[in-house]
ZADO-60183 format. One record per residue (C-alpha): residue number from 0; residue in one letter; x, y, z. Coordinates in pm, whole numbers. Layout:
<nodes>
@k:NUM	r:A	c1:X	c2:Y	c3:Z
...
</nodes>
This chain:
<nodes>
@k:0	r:X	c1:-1966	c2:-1511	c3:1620
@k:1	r:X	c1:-1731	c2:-1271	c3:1455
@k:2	r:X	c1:-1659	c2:-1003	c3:1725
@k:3	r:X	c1:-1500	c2:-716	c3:1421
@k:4	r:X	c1:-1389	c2:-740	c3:1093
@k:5	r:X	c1:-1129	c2:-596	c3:913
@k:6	r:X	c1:-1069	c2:-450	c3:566
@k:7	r:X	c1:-750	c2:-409	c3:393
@k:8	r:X	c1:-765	c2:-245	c3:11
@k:9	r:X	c1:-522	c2:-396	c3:-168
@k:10	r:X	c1:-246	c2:-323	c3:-414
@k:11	r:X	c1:-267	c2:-320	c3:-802
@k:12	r:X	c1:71	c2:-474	c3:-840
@k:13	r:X	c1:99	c2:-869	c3:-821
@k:14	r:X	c1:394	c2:-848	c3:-645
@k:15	r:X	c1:326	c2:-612	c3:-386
@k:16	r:X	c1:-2	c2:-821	c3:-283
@k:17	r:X	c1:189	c2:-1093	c3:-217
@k:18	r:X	c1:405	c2:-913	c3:49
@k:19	r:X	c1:40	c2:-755	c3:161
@k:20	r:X	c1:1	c2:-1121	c3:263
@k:21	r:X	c1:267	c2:-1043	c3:532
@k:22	r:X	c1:43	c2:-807	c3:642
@k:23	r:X	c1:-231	c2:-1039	c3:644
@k:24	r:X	c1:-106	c2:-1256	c3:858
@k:25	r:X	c1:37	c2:-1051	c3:1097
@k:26	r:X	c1:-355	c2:-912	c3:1150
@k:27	r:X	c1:-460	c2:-1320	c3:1175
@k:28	r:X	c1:-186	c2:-1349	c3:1463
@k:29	r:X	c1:-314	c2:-1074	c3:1644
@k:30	r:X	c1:-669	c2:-1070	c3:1618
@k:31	r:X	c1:-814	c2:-1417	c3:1568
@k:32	r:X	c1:-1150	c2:-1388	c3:1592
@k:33	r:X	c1:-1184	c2:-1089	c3:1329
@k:34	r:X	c1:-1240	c2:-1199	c3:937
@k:35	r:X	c1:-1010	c2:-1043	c3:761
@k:36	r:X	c1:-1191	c2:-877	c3:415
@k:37	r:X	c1:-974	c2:-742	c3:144
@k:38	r:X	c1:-1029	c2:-563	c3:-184
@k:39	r:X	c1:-840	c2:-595	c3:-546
@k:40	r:X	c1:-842	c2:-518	c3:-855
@k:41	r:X	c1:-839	c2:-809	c3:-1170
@k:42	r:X	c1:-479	c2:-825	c3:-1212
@k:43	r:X	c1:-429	c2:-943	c3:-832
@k:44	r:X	c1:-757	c2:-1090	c3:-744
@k:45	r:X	c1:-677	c2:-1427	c3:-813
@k:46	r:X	c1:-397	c2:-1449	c3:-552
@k:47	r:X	c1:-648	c2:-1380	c3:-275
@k:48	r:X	c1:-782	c2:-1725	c3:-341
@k:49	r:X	c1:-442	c2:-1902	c3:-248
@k:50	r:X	c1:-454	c2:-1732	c3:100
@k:51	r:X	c1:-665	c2:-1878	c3:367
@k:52	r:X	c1:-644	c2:-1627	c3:626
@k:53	r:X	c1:-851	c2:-1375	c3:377
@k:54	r:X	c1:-1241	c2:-1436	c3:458
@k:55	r:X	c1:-1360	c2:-1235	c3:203
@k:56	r:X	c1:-1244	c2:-1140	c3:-134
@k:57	r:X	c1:-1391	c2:-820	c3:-267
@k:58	r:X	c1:-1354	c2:-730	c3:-640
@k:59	r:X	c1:-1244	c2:-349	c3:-733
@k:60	r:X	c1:-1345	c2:-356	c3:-1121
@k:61	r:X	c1:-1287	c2:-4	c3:-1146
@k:62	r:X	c1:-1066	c2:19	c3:-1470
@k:63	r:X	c1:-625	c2:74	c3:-1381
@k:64	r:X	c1:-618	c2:404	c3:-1300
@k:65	r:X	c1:-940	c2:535	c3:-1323
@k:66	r:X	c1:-1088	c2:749	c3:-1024
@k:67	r:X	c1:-1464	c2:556	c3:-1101
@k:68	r:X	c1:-1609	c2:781	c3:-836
@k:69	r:X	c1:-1901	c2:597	c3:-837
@k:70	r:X	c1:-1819	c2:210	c3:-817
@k:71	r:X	c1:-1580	c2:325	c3:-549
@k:72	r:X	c1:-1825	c2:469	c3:-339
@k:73	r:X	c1:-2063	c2:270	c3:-398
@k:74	r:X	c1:-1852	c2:-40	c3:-321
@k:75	r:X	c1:-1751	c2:62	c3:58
@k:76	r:X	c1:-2144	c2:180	c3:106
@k:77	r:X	c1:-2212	c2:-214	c3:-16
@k:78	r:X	c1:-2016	c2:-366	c3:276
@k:79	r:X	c1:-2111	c2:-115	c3:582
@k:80	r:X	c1:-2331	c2:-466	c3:674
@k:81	r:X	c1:-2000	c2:-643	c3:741
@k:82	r:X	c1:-1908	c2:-353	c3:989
@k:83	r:X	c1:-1542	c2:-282	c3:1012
@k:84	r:X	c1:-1350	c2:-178	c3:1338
@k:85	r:X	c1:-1103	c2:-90	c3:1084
@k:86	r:X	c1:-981	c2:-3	c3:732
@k:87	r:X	c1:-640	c2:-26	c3:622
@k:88	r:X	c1:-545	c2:121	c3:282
@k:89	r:X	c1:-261	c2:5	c3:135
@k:90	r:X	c1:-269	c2:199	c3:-157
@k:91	r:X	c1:-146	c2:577	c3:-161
@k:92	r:X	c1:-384	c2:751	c3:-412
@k:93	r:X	c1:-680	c2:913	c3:-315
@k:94	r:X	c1:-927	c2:710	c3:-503
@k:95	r:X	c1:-800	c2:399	c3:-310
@k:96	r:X	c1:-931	c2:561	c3:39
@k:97	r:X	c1:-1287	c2:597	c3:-130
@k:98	r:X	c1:-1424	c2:253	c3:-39
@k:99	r:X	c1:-1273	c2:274	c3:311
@k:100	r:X	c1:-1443	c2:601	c3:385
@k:101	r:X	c1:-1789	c2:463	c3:275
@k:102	r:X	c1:-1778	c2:142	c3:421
@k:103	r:X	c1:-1831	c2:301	c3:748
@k:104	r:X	c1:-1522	c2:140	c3:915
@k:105	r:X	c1:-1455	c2:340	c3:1279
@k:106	r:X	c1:-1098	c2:329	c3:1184
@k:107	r:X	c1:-956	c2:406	c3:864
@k:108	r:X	c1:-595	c2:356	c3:828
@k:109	r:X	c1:-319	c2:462	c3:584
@k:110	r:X	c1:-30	c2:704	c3:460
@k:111	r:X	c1:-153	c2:1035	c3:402
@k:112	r:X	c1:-70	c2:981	c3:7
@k:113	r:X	c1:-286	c2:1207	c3:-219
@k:114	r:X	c1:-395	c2:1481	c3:79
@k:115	r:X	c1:-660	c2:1250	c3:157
@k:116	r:X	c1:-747	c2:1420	c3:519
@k:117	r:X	c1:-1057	c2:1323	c3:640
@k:118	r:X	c1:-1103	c2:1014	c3:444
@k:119	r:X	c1:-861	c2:852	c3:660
@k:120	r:X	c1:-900	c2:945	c3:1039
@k:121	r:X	c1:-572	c2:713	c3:1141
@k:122	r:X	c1:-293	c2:859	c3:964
@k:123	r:X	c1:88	c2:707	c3:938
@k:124	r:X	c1:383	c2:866	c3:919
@k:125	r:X	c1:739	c2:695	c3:763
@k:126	r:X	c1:1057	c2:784	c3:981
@k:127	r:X	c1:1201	c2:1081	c3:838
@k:128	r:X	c1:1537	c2:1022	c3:647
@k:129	r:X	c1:1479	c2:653	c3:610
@k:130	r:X	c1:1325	c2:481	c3:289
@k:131	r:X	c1:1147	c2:191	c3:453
@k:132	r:X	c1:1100	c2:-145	c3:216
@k:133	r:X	c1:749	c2:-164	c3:123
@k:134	r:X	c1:680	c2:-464	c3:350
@k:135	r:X	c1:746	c2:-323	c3:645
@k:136	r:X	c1:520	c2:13	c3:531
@k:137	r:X	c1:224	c2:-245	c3:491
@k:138	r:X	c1:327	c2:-387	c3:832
@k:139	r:X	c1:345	c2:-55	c3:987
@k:140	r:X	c1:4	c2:-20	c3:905
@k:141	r:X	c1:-130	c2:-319	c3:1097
@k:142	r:X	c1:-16	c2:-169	c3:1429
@k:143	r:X	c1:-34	c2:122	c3:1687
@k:144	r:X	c1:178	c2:422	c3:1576
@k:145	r:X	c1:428	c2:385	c3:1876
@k:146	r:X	c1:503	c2:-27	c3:1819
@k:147	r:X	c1:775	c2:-114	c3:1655
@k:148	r:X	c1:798	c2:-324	c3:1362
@k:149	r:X	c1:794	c2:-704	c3:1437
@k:150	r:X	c1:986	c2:-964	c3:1230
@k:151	r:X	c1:828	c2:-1060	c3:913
@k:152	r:X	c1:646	c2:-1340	c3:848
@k:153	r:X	c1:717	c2:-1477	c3:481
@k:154	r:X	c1:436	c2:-1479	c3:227
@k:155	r:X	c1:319	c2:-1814	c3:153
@k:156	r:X	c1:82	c2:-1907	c3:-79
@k:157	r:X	c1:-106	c2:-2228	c3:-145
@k:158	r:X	c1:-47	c2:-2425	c3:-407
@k:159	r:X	c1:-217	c2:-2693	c3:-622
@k:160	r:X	c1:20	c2:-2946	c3:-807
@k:161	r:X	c1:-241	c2:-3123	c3:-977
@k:162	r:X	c1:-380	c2:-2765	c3:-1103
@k:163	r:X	c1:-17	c2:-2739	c3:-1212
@k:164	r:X	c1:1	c2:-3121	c3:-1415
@k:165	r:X	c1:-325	c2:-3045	c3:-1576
@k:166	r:X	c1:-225	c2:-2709	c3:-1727
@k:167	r:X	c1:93	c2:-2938	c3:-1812
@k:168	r:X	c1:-159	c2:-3208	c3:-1963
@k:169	r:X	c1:-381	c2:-2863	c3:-2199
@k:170	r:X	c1:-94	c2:-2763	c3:-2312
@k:171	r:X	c1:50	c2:-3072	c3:-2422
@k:172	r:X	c1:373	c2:-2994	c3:-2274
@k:173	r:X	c1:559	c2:-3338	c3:-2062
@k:174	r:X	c1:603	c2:-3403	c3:-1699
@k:175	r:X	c1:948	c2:-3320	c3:-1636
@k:176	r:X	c1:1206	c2:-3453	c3:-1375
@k:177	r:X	c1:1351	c2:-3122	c3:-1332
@k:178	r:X	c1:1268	c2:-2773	c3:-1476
@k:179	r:X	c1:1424	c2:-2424	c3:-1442
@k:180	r:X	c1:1145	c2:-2152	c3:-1455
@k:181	r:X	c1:1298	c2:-1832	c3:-1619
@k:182	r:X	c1:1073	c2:-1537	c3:-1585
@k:183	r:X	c1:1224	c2:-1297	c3:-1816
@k:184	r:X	c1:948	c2:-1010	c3:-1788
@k:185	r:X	c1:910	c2:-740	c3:-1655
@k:186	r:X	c1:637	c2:-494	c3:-1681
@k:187	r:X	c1:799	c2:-172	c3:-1486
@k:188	r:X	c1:1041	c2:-121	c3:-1803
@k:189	r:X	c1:1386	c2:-247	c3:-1963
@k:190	r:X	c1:1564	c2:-157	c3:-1692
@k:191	r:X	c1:1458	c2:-404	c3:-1468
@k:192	r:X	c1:1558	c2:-689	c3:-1738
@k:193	r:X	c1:1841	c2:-921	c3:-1769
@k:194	r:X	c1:1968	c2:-949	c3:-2061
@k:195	r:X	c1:1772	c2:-1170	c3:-2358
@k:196	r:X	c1:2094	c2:-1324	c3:-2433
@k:197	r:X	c1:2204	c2:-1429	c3:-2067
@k:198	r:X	c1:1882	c2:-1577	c3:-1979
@k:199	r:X	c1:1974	c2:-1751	c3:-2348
@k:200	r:X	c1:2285	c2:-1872	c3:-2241
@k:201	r:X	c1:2106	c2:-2017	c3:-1874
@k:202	r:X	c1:1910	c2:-2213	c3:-2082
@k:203	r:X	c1:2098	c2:-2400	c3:-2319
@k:204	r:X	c1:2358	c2:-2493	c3:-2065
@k:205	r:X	c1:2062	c2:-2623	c3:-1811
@k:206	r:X	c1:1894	c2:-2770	c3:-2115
@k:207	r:X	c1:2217	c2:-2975	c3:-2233
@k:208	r:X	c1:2227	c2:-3130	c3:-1820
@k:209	r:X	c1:1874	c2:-3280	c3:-1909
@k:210	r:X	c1:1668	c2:-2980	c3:-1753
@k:211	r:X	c1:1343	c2:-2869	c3:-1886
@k:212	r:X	c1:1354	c2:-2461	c3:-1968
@k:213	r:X	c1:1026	c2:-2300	c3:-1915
@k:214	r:X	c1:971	c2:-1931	c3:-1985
@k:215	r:X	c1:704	c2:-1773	c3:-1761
@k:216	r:X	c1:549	c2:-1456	c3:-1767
@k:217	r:X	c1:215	c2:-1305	c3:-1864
@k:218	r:X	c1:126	c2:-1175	c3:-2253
@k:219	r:X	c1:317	c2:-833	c3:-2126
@k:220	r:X	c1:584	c2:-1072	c3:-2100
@k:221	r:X	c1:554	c2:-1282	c3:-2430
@k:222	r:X	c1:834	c2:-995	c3:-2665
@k:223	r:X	c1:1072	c2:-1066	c3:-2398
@k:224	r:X	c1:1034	c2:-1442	c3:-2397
@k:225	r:X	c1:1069	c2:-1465	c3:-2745
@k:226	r:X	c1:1373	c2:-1308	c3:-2757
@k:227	r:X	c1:1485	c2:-1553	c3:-2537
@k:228	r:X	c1:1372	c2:-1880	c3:-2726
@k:229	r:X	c1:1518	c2:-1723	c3:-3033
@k:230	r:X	c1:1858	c2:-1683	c3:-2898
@k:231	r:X	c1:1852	c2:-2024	c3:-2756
@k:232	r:X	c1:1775	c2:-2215	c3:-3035
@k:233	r:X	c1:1413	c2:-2285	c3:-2935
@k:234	r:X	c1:1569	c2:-2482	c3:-2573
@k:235	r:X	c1:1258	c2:-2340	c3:-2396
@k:236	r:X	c1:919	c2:-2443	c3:-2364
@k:237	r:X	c1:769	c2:-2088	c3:-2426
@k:238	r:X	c1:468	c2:-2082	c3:-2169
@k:239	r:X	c1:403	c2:-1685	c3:-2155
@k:240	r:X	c1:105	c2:-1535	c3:-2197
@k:241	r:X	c1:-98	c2:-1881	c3:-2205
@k:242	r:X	c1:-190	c2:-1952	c3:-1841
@k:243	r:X	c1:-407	c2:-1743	c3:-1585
@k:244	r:X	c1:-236	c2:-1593	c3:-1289
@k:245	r:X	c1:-353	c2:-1933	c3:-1067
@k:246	r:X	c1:-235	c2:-2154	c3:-1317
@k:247	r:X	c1:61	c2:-1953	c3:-1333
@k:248	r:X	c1:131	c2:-1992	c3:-978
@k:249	r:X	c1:35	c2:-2372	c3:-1019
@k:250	r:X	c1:308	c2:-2424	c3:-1250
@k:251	r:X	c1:580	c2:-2237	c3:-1064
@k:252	r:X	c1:481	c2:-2519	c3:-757
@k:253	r:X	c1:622	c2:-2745	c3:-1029
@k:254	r:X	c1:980	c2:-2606	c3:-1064
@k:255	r:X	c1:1310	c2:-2723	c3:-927
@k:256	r:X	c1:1470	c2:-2362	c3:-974
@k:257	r:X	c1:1322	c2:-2006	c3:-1037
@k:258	r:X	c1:1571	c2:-1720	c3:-1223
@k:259	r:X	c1:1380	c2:-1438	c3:-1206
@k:260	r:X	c1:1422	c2:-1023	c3:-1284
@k:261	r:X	c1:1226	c2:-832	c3:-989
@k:262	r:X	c1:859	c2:-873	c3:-1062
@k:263	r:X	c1:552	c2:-981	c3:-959
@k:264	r:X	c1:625	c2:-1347	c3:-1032
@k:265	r:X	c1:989	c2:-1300	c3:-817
@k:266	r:X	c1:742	c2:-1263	c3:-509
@k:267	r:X	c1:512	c2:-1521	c3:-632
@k:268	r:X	c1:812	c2:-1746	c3:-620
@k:269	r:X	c1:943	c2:-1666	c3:-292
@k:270	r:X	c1:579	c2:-1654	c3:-146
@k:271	r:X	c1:582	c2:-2036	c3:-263
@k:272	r:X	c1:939	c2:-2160	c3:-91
@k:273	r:X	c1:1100	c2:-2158	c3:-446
@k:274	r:X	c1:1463	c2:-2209	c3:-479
@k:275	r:X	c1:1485	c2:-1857	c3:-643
@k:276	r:X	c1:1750	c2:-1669	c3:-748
@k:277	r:X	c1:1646	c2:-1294	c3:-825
@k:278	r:X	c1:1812	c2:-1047	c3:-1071
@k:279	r:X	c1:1797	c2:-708	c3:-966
@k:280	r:X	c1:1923	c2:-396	c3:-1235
@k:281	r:X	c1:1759	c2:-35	c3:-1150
@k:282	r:X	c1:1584	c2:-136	c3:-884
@k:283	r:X	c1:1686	c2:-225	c3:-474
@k:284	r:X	c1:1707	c2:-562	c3:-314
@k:285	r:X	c1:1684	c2:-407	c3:-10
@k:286	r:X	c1:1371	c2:-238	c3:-70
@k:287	r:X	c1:1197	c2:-498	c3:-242
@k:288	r:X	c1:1338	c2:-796	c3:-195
@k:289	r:X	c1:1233	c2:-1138	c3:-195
@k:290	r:X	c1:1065	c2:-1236	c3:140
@k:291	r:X	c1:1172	c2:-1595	c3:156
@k:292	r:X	c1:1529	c2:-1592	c3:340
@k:293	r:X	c1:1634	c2:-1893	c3:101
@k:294	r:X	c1:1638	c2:-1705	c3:-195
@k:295	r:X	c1:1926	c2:-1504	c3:-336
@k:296	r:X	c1:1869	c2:-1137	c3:-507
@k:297	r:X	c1:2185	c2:-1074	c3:-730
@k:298	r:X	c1:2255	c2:-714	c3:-794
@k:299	r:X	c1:2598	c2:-541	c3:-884
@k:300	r:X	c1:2524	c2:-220	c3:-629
@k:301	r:X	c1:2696	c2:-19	c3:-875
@k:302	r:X	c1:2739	c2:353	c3:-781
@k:303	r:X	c1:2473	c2:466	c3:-1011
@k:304	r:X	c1:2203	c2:168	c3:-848
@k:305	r:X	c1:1973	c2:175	c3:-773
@k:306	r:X	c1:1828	c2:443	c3:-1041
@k:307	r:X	c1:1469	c2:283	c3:-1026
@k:308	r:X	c1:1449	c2:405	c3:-1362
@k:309	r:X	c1:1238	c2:247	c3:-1640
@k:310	r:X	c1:1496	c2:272	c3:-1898
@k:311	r:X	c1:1911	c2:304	c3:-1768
@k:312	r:X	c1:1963	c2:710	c3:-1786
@k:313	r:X	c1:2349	c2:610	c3:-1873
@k:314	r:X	c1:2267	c2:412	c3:-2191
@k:315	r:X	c1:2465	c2:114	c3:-2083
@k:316	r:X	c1:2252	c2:-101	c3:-1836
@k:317	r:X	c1:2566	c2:-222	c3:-1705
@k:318	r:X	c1:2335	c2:-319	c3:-1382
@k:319	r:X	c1:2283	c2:-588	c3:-1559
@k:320	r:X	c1:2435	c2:-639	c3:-1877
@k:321	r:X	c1:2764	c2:-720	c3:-1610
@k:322	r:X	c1:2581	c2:-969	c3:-1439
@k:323	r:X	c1:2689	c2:-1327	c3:-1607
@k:324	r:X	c1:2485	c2:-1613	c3:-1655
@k:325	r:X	c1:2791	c2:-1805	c3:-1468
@k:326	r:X	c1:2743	c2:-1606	c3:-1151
@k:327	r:X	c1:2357	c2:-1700	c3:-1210
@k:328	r:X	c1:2448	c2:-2028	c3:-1218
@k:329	r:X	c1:2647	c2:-2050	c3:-923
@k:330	r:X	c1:2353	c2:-1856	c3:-714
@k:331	r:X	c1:2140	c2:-2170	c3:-856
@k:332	r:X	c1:2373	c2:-2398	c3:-738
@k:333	r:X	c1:2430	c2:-2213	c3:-387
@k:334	r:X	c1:2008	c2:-2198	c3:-356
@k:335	r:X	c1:1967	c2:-2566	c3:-431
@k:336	r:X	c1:2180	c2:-2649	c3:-147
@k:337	r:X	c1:1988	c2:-2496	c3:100
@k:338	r:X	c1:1668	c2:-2731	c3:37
</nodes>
């Protein structure tokens, strides 16, 4: 029998539950014999199902940014039967801490976020002066305040290739010999997006060596993709915004290569052993970079990155604009060689 259990609440952000899963198992490693329970919201739910060492997946379906006082509450009242030694919320708002408090876990652990004294009764602290990548603050979070942090175990998510060749087979869309996955979205802003017309370029020039081009990406993604197929001449098999997460993820097990900007399916990709190359404009590779060491995050570290701005400040998004489909290319070809 199950000596404790343990609840994490999760992120809201696809790819920050996938480095949660770092977490994860860092909390199988070092305690066994303790189920490990954690809550989500829809839009990362699904990925819960694609890692073993979570016992329990509990759904938040509290709407995005809602407080829902009362399905929070009433959620962490629901599981005080499972009896938690400990909480950890990953989360910094306030309403986040609201099922941990209920549930009745002994320990409730977190960053003190949104004043949210008493509510958590374990409270973490990051080092002052140094912005910590948000891996290690959901590793920090899985130990005692005075360990230091250990190395990080890579995300890795299971996969289901026949899940993959049936979405193929509903879709009507061909097994391929060898496909480069382009995921040209991103939902934080413009800012965080290579250009339309180098992702363009990627594609006919893999597409003329006998590749298969598949844009990925959910329907948040679907304005960006088509500005992509447009600009090269319809090379792309356009697959945004018609597959769930899973089937997502299914399909991405299918790929030879992965060019992605940083988002949640950069992670997803890493999480699955990908060769990945990452694009990175306003934002920091260093502070959210992909997990797997294989993969290689491009980013021009120019004096005014990283801005983590939505939209460039400067007008120019030379982050990225200056980052040429021929360096891509040769990141593809560096990546490939280390599988």
């Amino acid at each position: 029998m199950t000596s404790a259990r343990i609840l994490v609440v999760g992120p809201a952000w696809v790819g920050d539950m996938v480095m949660a899963q770092s977490l994860f198992l860092l909390l199988r490693a070092r305690w066994p014999d303790r189920e490990l329970d954690v809550i989500a919201p829809p839009a990362t739910y699904p990925l819960l199902a694609r890692m073993p060492e979570v016992a329990q997946a509990v759904p938040l379906l509290a709407p995005h940014g809602r407080l829902a006082l009362r399905h929070r509450l009433a959620l962490g009242w629901n599981l005080r039967p499972r009896r938690y030694e400990q909480a950890l919320v990953l989360p910094r708002s306030y309403k986040s801490a609201l099922p941990a408090w209920t549930s009745g876990a002994r320990r409730r652990t977190g960053f003190l976020g949104e004043a949210r004294w008493g509510l958590l009764n374990d409270i973490r602290h990051e080092p002052p002066g140094h912005k910590m990548r948000t891996v290690d603050r959901f590793l920090m979070l899985g130990l005692e305040p005075d360990e230091s942090l250990p190395a990080v175990i890579p995300p890795r998510l299971v996969t289901d290739p026949d899940g993959g060749y049936a979405v193929l087979k509903r879709l009507g869309v061909a097994r391929p010999e060898r496909v480069l996955a382009l995921c040209p979205g991103a939902e934080y802003g413009p800012a965080k997006r290579w250009p339309a017309r180098h992702f363009a370029t990627l594609a006919k020039n893999y597409q003329a060596q006998g590749w298969q081009i598949w844009l990925m990406g959910g329907p948040r993604d679907q304005e960006a993709a088509q500005a992509v197929q447009a600009l090269s001449e319809s090379a792309c098999v356009d697959l945004t915004g018609r597959t769930t997460l899973l089937e997502a993820v299914d399909l991405l097990g299918l790929a030879t290569a992965v060019v992605s900007n940083d988002s949640g399916l950069m992670h997803v990709a890493a999480a699955m052993g990908l060769p990945l190359v990452a694009v990175f404009g306003s934002s920091d590779p260093e502070h959210t970079p992909p997990l797997d060491p294989r993969a290689i995050a491009l980013s021009l570290r120019l004096s005014c990155s990283p801005c983590f701005a939505r939209h460039c400040p400067l007008g120019h998004l030379q982050c990225l604009e200056g980052l040429t489909p021929e360096r891509v290319e040769q990141a593809i070809q560096a990546v490939l060689g280390a599988f």
